[in-house]
C-alpha positions as CSV (number, residue, x, y, z in Angstrom):
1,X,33.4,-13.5,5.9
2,X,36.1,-15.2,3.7
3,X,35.8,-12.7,0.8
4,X,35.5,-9.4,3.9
5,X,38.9,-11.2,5.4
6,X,40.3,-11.6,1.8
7,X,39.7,-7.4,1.1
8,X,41.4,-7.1,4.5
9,X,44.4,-9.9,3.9
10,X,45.1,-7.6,0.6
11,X,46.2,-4.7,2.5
12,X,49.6,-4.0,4.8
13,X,49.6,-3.0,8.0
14,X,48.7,0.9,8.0
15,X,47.1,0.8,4.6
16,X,43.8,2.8,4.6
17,X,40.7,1.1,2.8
18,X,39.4,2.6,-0.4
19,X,35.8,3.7,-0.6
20,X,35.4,0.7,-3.3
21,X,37.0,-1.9,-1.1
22,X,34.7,-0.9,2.0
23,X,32.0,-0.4,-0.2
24,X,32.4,-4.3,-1.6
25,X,32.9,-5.5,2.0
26,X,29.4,-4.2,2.8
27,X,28.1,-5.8,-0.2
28,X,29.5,-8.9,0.8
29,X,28.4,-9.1,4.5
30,X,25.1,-8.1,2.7
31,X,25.3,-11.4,0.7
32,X,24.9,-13.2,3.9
33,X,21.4,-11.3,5.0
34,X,18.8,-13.9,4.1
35,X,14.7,-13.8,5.5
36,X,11.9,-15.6,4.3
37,X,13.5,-17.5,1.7
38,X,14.8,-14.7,-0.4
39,X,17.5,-12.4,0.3
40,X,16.7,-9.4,2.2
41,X,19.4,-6.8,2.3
42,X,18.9,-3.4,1.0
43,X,21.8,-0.7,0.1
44,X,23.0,2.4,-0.8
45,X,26.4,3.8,-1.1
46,X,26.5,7.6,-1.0
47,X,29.8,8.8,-1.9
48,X,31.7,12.0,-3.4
49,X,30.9,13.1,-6.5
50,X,34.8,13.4,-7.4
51,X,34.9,9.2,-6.4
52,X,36.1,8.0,-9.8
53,X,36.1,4.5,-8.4
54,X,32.6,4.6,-7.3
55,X,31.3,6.1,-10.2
56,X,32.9,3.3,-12.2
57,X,31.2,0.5,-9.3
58,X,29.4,-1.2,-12.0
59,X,31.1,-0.4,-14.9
60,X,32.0,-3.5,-17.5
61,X,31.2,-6.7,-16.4
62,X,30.8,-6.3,-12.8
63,X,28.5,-9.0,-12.8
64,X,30.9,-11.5,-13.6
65,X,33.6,-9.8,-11.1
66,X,31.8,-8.1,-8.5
67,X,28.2,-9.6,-8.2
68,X,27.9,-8.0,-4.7
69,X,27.9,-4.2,-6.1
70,X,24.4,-5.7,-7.4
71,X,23.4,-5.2,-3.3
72,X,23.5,-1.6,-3.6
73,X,21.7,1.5,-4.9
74,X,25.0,3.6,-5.5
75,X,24.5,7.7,-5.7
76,X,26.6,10.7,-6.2
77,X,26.1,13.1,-3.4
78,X,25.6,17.0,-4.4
79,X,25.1,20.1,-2.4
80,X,22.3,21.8,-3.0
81,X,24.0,25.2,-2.5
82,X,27.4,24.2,-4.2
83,X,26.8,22.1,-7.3
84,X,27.0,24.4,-10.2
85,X,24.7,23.3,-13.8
86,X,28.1,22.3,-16.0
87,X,29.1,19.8,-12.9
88,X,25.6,18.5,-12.6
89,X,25.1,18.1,-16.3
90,X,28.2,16.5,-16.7
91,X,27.6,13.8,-14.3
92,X,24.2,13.5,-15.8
93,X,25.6,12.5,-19.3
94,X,27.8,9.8,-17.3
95,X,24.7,8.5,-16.4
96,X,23.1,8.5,-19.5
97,X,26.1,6.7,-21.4
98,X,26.3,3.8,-18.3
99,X,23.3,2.6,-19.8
100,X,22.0,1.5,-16.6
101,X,21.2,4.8,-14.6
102,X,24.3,4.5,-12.7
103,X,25.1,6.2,-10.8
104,X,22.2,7.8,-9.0
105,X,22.1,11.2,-8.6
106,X,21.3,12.5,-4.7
107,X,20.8,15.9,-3.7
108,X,21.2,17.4,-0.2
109,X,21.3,20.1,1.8
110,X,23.7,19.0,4.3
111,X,26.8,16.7,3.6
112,X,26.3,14.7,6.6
113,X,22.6,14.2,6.1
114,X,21.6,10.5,4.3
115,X,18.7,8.5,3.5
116,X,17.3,5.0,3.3
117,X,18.0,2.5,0.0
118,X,15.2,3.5,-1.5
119,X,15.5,7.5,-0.8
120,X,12.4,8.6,0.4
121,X,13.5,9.3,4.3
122,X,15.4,11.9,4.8
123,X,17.9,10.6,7.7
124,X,20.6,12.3,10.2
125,X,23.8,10.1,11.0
126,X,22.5,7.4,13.0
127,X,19.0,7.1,12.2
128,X,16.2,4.6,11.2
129,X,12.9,4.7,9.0
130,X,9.9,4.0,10.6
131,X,7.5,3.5,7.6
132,X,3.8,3.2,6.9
133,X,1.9,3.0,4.0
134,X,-1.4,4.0,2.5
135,X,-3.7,2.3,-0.2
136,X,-4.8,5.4,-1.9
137,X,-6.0,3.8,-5.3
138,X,-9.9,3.2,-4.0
139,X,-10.6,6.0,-1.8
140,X,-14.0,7.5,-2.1
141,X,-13.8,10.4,-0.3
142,X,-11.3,13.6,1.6
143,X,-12.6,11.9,4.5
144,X,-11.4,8.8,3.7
145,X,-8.6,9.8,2.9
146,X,-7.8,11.9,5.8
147,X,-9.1,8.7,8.0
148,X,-6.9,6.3,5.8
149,X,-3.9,8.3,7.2
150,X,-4.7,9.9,10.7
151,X,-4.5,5.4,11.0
152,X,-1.3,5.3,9.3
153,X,0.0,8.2,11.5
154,X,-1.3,6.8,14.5
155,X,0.7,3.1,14.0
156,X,3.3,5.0,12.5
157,X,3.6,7.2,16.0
158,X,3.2,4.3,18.0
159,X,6.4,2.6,16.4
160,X,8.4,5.6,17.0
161,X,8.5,4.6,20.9
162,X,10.1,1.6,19.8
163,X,13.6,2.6,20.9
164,X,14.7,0.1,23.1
165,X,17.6,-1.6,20.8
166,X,19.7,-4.3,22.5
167,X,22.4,-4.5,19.6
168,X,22.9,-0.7,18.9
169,X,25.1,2.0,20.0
170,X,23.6,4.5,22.3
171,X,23.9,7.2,19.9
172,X,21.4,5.3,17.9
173,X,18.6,5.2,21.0
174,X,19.3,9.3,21.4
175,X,19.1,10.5,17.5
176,X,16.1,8.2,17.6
177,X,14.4,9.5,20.1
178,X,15.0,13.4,19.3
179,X,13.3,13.2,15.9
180,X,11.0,10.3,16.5
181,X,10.4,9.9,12.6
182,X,7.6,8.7,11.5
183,X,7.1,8.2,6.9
184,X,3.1,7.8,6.5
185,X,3.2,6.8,2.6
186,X,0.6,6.4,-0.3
187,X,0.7,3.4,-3.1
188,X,-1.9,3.6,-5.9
189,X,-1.3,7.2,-6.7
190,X,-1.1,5.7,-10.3
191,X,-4.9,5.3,-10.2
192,X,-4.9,8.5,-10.8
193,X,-7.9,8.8,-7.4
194,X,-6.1,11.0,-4.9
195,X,-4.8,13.8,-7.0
196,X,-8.1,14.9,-7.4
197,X,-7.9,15.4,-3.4
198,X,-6.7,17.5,-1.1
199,X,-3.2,15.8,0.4
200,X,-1.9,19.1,1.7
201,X,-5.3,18.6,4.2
202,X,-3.9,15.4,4.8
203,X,-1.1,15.9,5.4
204,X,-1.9,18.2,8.2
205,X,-4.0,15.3,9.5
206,X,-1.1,13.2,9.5
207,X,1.2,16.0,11.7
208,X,-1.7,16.8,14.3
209,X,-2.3,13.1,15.0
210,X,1.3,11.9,15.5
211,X,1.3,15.4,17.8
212,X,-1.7,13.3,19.7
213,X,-0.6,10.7,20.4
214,X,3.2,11.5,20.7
215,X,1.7,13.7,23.8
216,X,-0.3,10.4,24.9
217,X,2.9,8.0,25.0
218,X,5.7,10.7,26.2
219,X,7.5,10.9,23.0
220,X,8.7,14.2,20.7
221,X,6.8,14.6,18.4
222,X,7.8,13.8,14.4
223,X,10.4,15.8,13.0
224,X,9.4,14.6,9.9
225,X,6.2,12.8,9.0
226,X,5.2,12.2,4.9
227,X,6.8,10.5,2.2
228,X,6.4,8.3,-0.6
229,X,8.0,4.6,-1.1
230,X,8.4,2.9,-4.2
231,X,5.9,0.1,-3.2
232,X,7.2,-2.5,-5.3
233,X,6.6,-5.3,-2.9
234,X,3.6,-3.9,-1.2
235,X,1.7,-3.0,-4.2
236,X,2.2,-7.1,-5.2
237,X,0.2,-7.5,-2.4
238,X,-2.7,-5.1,-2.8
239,X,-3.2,-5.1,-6.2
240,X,-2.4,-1.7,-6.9
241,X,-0.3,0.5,-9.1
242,X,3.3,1.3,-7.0
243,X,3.5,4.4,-5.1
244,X,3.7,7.4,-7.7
245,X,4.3,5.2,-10.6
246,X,2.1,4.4,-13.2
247,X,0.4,1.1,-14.1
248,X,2.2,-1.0,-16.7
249,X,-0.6,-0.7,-19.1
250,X,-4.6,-1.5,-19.4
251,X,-3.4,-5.3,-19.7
252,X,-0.8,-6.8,-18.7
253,X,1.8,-9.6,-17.4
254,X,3.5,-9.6,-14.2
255,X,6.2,-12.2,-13.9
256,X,7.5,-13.2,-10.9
257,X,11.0,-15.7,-10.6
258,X,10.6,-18.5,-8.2
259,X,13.0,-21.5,-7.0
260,X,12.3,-24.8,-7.9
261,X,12.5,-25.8,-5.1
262,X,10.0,-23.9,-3.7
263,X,6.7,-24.8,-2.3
264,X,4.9,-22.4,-4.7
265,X,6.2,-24.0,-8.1
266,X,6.0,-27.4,-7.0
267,X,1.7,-27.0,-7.1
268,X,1.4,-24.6,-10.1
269,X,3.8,-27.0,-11.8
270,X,1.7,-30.0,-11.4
271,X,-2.0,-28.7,-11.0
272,X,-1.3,-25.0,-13.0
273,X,1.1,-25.8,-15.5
274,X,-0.4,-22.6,-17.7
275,X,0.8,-20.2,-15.4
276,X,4.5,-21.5,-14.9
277,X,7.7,-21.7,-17.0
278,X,11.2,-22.6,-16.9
279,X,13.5,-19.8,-16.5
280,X,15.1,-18.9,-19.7
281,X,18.8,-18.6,-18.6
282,X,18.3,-20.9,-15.7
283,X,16.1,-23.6,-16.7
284,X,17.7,-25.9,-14.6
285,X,17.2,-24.6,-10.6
286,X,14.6,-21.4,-11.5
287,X,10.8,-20.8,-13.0
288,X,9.0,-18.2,-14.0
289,X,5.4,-17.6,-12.6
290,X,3.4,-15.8,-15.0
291,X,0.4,-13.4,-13.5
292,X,-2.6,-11.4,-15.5
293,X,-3.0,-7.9,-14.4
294,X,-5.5,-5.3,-15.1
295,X,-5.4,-1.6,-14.6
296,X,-8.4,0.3,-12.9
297,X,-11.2,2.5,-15.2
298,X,-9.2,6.0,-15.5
299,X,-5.5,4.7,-14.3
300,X,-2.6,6.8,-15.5
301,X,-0.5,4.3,-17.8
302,X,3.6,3.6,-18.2
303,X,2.9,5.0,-21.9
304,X,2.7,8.3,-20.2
305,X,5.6,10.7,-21.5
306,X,8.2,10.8,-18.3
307,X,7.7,14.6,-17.8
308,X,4.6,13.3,-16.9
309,X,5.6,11.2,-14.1
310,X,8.2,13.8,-12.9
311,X,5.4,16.6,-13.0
312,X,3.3,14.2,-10.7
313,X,6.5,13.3,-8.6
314,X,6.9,17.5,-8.1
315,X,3.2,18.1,-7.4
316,X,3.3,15.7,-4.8
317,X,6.6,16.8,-3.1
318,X,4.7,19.8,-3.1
319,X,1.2,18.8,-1.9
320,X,2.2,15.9,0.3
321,X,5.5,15.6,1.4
322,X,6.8,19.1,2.3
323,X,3.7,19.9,4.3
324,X,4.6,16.9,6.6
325,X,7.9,18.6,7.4
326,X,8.9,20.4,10.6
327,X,12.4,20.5,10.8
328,X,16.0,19.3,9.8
329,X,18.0,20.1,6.8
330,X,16.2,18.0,4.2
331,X,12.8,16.8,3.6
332,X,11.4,13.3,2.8
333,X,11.6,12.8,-0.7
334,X,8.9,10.9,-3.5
335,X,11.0,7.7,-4.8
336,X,10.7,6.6,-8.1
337,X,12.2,5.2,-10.7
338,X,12.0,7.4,-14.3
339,X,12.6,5.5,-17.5
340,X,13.9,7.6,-20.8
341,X,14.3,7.4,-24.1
342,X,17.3,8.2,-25.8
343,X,16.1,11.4,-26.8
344,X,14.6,12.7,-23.9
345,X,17.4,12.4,-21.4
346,X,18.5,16.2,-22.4
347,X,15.7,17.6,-21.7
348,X,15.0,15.4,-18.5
349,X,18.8,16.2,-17.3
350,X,17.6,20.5,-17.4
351,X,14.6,19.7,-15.8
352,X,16.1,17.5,-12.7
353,X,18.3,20.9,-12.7
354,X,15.2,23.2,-12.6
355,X,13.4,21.4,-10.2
356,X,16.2,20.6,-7.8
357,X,14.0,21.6,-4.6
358,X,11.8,19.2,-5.3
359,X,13.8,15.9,-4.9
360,X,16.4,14.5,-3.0
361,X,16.9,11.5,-5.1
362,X,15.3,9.5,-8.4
363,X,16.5,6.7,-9.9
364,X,16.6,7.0,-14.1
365,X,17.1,4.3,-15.9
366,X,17.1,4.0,-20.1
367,X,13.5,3.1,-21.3
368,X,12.7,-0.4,-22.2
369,X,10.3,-1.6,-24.9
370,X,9.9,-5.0,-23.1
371,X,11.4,-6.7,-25.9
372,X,13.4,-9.1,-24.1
373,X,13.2,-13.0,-22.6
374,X,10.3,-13.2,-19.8
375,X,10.2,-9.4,-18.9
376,X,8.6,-8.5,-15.4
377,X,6.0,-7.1,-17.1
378,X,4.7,-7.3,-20.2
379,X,1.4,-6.2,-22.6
380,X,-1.0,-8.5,-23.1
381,X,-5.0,-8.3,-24.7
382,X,-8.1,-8.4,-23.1
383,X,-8.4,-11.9,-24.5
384,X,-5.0,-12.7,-23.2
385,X,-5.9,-11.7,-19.9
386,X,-8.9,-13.2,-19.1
387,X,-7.6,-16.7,-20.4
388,X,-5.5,-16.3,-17.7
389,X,-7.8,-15.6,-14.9
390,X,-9.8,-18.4,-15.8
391,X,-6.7,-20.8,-14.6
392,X,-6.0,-18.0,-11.4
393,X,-9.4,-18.5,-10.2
394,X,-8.6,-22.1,-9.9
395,X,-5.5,-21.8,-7.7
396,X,-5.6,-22.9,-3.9
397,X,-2.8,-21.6,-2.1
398,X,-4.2,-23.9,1.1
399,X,-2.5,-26.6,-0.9
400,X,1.2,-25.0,-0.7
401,X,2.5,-26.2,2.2
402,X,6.3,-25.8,2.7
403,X,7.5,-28.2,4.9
404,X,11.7,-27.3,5.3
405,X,13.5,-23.9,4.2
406,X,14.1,-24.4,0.6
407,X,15.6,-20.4,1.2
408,X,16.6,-19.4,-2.3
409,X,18.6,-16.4,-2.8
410,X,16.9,-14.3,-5.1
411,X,16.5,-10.6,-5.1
412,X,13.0,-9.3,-3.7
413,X,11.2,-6.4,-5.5
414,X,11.4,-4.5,-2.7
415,X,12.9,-0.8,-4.6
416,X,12.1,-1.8,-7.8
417,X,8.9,0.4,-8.1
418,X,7.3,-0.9,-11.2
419,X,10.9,-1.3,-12.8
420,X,12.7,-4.2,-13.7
421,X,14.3,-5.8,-11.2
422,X,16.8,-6.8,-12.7
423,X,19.0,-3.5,-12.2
């Protein structure tokens, strides 16, 4: 509040705000959003694509001067039926030369249309997510499959009654309520499992049972219904590759930053000392918990060749996401996050041009060889790995018991989709 009231104190009476000033008071009041020890605030700024200041948001060291433009996901809006190539491909050079993907790039049909941080709902003013997601990576079957999601839909449909908001507007209750969205998503696709399947079938599957039971509680029915999340928090948690991305490689480190203070590194530190380290630029107050991962038989790898990935990201935009639609301007959209070598961001930038039906939004970012201090993930051999899982195999999470909020404000994978985190 002092920093909001300090933006505020710097203007006379009259004075408009700037996009970049209410864009850094929303970062700020962000800053304050804290849940289950780690912070839990998610943004995006969409703004013209004229916005010089906004394009610049993290420009030099805004890390040092503005740490709260790290809060948000900051994109370009474009008009489908408006942006011409030279425009387009001249923005798409600025990102290339910010070095850091910035900023994103998101494609509409409707100017007052949005979406969620991580851009895979496709939202009117005034509107929510409503998300659920699928494990895709082990299914056996089209009827599991189709059964995996007619579940999804149905939680996913009974959600959408939820409307009943004590702290909102009105106008939030009503959009709500006409469009009833539901997002019924898939994690594991980098298994490489379901695209051997039919997801246009299920999809349909999806769409006739939020129908059902819409019908059975008195609600509309979903407006729009399939999508695709970046899963990197819920992947953590089921052991699978995230959403559409690929799995890091056959063998591999994940490393995940903790507090010292923290329950957690408190017992690996003492009973599990293999698996933990001191943070390399904060060795005083953070560690670093170090976790061996293995890809499934058959899994598509990060060494695939990003045309690839975006191929994948199109097919299922095609197969998946678009026959879950029924109405408004845009469609859900497949989030990910595309890394690219320096010579391949030409030929990326003509086909995000080509394929500009297919996507609302994807974050690009340069490609990195995982050469620096205590990546998120990192190669490892087979003998690596299962020297590892000899010391996982002996932890007892029973014995982490935290006993007063030791809340540390960290970031949370949340977007992060298989990418560095540390955007």
């Amino acid at each position: 509040l002092v920093k909001v009231q300090g933006i505020l104190d710097s203007k006379e009476d009259g004075d408009k705000l700037s996009s970049i000033e209410v864009h850094d008071m929303v970062c700020h009041v962000a800053d304050a959003v804290l849940a289950g020890g780690i912070r839990r605030a998610a943004l995006i700024s969409l703004f013209s694509a004229d916005d010089e200041e906004m394009i610049a948001c993290k420009s030099g060291a805004w890390w040092e001067n503005n740490p709260q433009r790290g809060r948000a996901n900051n994109s370009a809006v474009l008009l489908r039926h408006k942006v011409t190539k030279e425009f387009f491909m001249d923005l798409w050079k600025r990102v290339e030369l910010s070095g850091a993907g910035e900023p994103g790039i998101y494609l509409t049909n409707d100017k007052d249309w949005g979406t969620n941080p991580c851009c895979e709902i496709a939202l009117r003013p005034f509107q929510f997510c409503n998300l659920c997601e699928v494990n895709v990576s082990d299914i056996e079957s089209q009827e599991d499959l189709n059964a995996r999601v007619k579940a999804a839909a149905f939680i996913g449909t009974l959600q959408a009654g939820y409307t009943d908001f004590h702290y909102l507007r009105d106008v939030w209750k009503r959009t709500t309520e006409k469009e009833a969205l539901i997002g019924v998503s898939m994690t594991g696709i980098g298994s490489g499992v379901v695209l051997g399947y039919n997801m246009k079938e299920a999809a349909n599957v999806v769409k006739k049972e939020n129908e059902r039971v819409a019908n059975l509680i008195g609600i509309n029915k979903s407006a729009r219904t399939t999508t695709v999340k970046p899963a990197g928090t819920t992947s953590l948690t089921l052991g699978t590759s995230s959403g559409i991305h690929a799995w890091h490689n056959d063998y591999y480190i994940r490393r995940i930053r903790v507090g010292k203070n923290e329950a957690i590194y408190s017992y690996l530190a003492i009973n599990h000392p293999e698996l933990v380290e001191d943070e390399y630029f904060r060795p005083h107050d953070t560690a670093v918990i170090s976790i061996p991962q293995k890809a499934p038989e058959g899994a598509i790898l990060r060494t695939e060749s990003p045309f690839q990935l975006l191929d994948r990201i199109k097919k299922v935009h095609l197969e998946w996401v678009k026959p879950g639609h029924r109405t408004g301007n845009n469609t859900h959209n497949v989030s990910a996050t595309v890394s690219l070598k320096a010579e391949e961001w030409e030929i990326a930038g003509e086909w995000m041009w080509e394929n500009r039906e297919h996507y609302n939004g994807l974050s690009v970012l340069p490609y990195d060889g995982g050469s620096y201090t205590q990546a998120p993930f990192e190669d490892c051999t087979k003998e690596k790995y299962e020297e590892m899982m000899k010391y996982l195999h002996t932890v007892d999470l029973s014995k982490v018991i935290e006993l007063e909020d030791n809340t540390a404000l960290k970031e949370q994978a949340a977007c992060a989709g298989g990418a560095c985190e540390v955007k």
